[in-house]
N, CA and C atoms as a LAMMPS dump frame, in Angstrom:
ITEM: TIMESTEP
0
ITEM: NUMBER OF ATOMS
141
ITEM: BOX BOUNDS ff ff ff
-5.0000000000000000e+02 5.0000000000000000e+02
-5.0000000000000000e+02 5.0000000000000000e+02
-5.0000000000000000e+02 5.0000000000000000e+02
ITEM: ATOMS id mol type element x y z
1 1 1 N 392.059 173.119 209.826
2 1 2 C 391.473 171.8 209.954
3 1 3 C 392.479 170.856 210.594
4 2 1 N 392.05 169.861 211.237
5 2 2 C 393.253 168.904 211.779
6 2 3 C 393.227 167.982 211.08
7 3 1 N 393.874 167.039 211.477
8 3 2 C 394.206 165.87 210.406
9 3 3 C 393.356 164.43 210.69
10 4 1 N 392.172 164.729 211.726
11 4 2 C 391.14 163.616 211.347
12 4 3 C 390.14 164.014 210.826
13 5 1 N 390.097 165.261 209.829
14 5 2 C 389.494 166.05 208.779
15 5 3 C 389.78 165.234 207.566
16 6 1 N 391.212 164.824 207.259
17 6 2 C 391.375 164.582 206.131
18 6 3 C 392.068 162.674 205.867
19 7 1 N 391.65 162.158 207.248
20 7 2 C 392.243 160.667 207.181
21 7 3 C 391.656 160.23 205.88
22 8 1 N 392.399 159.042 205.651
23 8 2 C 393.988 158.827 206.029
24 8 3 C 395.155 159.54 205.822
25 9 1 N 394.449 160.545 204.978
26 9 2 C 395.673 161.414 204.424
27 9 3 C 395.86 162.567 205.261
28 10 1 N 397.502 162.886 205.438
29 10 2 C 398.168 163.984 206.677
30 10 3 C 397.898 165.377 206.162
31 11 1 N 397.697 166.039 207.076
32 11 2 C 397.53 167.674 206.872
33 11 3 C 398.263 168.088 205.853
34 12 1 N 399.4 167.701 205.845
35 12 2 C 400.793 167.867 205.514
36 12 3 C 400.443 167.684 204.019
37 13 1 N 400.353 166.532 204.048
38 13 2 C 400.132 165.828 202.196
39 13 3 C 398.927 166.618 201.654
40 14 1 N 398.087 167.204 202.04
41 14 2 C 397.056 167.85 201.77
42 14 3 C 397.225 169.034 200.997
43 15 1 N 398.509 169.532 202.371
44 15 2 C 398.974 170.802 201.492
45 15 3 C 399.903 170.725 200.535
46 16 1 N 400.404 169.787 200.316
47 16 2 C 401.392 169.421 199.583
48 16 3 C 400.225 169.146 197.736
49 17 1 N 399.462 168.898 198.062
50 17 2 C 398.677 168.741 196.705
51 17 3 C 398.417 170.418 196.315
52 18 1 N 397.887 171.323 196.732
53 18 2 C 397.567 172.479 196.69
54 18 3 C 399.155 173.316 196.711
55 19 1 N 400.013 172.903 196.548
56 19 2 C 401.223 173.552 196.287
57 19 3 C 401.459 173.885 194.687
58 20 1 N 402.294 175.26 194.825
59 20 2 C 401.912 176.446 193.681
60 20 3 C 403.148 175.314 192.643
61 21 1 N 404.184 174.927 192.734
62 21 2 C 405.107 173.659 192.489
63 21 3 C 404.35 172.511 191.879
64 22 1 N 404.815 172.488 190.803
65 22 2 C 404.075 171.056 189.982
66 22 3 C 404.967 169.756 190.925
67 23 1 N 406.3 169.826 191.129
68 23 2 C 406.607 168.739 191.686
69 23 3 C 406.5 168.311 192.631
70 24 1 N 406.232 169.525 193.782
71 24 2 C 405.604 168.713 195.049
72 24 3 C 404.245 168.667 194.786
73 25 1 N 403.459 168.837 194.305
74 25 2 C 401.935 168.22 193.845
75 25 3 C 402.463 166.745 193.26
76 26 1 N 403.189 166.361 192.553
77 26 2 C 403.578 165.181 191.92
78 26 3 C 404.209 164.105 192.697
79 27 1 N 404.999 164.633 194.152
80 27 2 C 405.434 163.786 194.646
81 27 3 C 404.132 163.277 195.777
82 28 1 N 403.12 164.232 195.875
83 28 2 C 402.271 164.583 196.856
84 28 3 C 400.629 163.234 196.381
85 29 1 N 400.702 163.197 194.896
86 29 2 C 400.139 162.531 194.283
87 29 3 C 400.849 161 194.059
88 30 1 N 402.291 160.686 194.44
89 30 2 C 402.595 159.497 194.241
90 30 3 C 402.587 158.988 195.65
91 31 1 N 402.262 159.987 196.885
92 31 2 C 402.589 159.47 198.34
93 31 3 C 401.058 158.699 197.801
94 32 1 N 399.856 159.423 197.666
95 32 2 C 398.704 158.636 197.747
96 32 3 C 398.354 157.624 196.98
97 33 1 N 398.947 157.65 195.726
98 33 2 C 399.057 156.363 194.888
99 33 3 C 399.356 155.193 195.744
100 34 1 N 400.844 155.376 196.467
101 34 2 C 401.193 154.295 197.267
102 34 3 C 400.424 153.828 197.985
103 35 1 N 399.593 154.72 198.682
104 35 2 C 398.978 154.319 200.188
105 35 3 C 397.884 153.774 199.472
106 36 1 N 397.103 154.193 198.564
107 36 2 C 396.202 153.564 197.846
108 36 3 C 396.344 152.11 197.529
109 37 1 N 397.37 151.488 196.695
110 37 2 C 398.015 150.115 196.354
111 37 3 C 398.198 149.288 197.853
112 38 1 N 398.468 149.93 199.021
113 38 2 C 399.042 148.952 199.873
114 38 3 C 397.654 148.683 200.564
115 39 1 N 396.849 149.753 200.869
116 39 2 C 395.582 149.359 201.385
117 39 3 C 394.96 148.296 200.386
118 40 1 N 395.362 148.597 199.076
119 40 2 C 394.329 147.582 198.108
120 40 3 C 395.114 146.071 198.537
121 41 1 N 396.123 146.336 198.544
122 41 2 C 397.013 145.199 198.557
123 41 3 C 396.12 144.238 200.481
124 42 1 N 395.882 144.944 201.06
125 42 2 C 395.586 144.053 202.295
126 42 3 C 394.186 143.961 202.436
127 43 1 N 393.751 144.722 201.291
128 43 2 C 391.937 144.66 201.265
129 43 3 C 391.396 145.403 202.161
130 44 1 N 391.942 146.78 202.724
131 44 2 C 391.165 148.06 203.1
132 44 3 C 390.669 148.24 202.697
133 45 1 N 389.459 148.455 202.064
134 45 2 C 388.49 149.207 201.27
135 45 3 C 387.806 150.269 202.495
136 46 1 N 387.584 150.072 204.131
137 46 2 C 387.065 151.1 204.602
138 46 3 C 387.755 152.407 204.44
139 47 1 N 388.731 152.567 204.499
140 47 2 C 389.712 153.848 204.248
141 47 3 C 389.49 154.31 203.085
């Protein structure tokens, strides 16, 4: 899949959730937390 499959979120971070590693799932889950807060923060809601 490419990565306007999974906007906003990167191929990369995608696989990074599905990793056999609890901590890169954890760091993989705080990248989207962030991006979540900053979009809320400027009032993205289309994303």
């Amino acid at each position: 899949m490419s990565d306007r499959d999974y906007l906003p979120l990167s191929a990369t971070l995608v696989k990074t959730l599905t990793d056999k590693l609890y901590e890169k799932r954890k760091t993989a889950a705080l990248e989207i937390e962030k991006m979540v807060r900053e979009l809320i923060a400027v009032q993205n809601y289309e994303q």
